[in-house]
C-alpha positions in Angstrom: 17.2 22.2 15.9 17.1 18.6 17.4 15.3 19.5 20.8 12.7 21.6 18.7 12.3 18.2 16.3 11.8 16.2 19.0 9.8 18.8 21.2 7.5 18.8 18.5 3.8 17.2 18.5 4.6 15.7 14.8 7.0 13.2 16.2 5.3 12.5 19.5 2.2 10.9 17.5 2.3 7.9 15.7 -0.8 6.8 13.5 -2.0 4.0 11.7 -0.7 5.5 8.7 2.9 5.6 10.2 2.9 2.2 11.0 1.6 1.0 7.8 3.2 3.1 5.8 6.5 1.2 7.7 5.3 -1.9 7.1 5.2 -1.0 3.3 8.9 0.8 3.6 10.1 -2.7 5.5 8.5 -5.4 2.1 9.3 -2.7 -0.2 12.9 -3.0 1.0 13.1 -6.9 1.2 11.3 -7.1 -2.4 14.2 -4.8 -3.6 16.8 -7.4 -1.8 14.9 -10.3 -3.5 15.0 -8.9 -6.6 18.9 -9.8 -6.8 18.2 -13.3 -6.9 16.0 -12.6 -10.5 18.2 -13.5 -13.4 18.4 -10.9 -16.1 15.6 -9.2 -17.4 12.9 -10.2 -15.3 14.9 -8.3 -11.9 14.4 -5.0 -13.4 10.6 -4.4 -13.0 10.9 -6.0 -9.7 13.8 -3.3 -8.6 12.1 -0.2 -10.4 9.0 -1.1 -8.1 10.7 -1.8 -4.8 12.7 1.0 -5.4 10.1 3.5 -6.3 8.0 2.5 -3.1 11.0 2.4 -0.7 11.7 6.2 -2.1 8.1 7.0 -1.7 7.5 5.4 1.9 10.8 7.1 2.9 9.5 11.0 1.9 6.7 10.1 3.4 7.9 8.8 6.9 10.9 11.9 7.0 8.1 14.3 6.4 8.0 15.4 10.2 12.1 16.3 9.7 11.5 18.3 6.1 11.1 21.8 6.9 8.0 23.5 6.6 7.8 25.3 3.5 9.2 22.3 2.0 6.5 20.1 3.7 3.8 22.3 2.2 5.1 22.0 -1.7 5.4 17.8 -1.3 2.5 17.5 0.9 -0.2 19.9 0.4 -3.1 20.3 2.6 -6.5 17.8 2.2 -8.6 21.0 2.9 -6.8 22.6 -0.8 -9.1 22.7 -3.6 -6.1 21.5 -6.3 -7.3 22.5 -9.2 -5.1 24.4 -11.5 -7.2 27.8 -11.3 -7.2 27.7 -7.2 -11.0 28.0 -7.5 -12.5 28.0 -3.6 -15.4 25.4 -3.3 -18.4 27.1 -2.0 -20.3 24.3 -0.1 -17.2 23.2 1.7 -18.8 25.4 4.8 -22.5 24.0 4.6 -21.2 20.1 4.3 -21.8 17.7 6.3 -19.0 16.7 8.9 -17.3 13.8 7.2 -17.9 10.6 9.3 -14.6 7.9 9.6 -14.5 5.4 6.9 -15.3 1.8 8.1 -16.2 -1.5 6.4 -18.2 -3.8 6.7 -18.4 -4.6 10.5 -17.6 -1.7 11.8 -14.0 -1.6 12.1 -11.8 1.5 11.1 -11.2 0.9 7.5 -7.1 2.0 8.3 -6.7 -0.8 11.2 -8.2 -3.8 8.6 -6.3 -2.1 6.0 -2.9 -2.9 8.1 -4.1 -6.4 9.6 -5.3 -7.6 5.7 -1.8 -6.8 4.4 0.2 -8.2 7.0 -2.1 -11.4 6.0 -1.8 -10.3 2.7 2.0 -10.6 3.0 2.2 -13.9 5.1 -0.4 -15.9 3.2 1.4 -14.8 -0.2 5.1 -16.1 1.0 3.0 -19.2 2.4 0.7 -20.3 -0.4 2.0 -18.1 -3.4 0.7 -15.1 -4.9 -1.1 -16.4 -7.6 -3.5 -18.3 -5.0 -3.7 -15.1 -2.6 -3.9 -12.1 -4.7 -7.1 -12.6 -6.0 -8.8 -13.4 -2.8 -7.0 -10.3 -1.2 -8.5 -8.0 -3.7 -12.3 -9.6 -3.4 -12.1 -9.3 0.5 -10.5 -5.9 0.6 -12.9 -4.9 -2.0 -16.3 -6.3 -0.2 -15.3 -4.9 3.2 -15.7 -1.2 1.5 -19.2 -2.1 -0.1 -18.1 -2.1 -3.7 -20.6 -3.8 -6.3 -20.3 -7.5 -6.8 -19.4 -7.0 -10.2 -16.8 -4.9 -9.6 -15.5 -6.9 -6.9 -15.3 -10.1 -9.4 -13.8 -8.1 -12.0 -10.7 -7.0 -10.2 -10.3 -10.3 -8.6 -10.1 -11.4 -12.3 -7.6 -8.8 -13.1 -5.4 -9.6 -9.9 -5.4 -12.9 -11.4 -4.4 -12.0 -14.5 -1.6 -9.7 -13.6 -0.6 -12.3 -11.1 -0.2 -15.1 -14.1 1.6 -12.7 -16.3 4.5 -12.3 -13.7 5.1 -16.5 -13.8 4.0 -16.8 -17.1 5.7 -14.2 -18.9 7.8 -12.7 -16.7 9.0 -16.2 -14.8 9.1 -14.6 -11.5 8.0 -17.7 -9.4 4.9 -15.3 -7.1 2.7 -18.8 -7.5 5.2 -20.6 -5.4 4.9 -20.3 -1.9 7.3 -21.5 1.0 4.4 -24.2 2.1 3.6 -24.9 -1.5 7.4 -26.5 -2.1 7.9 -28.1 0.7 4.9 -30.5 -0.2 5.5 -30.2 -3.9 3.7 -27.1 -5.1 1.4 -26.4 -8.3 
């Protein structure tokens, strides 16, 4: 059973998705480690999400060990319709062959997907949350060419969401490492 596992083409390739999807498994993990430090209440939410991505990152990574019947009722195929009546789409022959997804510049929307949350990550524990998640959102959201509007609006939002977790929550996201040292908000 090994030798045929690692014989296989499954575990012989690994794809953007792998490695970002480990990068997500790895600050999923150390959020849920961090979350011990909380007091009380406010280390609940923070463990419920950790632990809910760690789980999901960790089906997702062992799906080239889950056999394949399994595999195909926890991942089912792109190329499925979905719907509850199973009802074949009938243009899916005559379409057009889907072109790969990239921004702005031309780069493969996967590869700045993994650079922008590494910096994502890094500029957060640097500078705080509060400061970067905004700014993540806006860039992220003007590399795929979504309307200004929309692009303001969510970068609103992240800064909203951001200010409820030190406001309300008092989880300290607007305080980063660089941000103490010199004296911080």
């Amino acid at each position: 059973m090994i030798d045929k596992i690692k014989g296989s083409d499954r575990m012989n390739s690994v794809t953007e998705e792998t490695v970002m999807v480990g990068l997500i498994l790895l600050v999923s993990g150390y959020m849920l480690y961090e979350a011990q430090s909380f007091g009380g209440a406010s280390q609940r939410f923070p463990q419920l999400a950790a632990g809910a991505t760690v789980l999901g990152t960790v089906l997702i990574l062992a799906r080239n060990f889950i056999p394949p019947s399994l595999e195909e009722r926890l991942f089912p195929e792109k190329d499925d319709s979905g719907g509850m009546l199973d009802v074949d789409d009938v243009d899916s022959e005559t379409s057009a062959p889907v072109e790969s997804k990239t921004g702005k510049f031309g780069i493969h929307g996967g590869l700045f997907t993994g650079v922008i949350m590494v910096l994502y990550a890094s500029l957060g524990l640097l500078f705080g949350f509060l400061l970067v998640t905004p700014l993540f959102i806006a860039l992220y959201m003007y590399w795929f060419d979504h309307p200004w509007y929309s692009v303001v609006g969510m970068a609103i939002l992240g800064l909203i969401i951001t200010s409820v977790f030190v406001d309300i929550f008092r989880i300290p996201v607007h305080e980063g490492h660089l941000l103490i040292l010199i004296g911080g908000l």
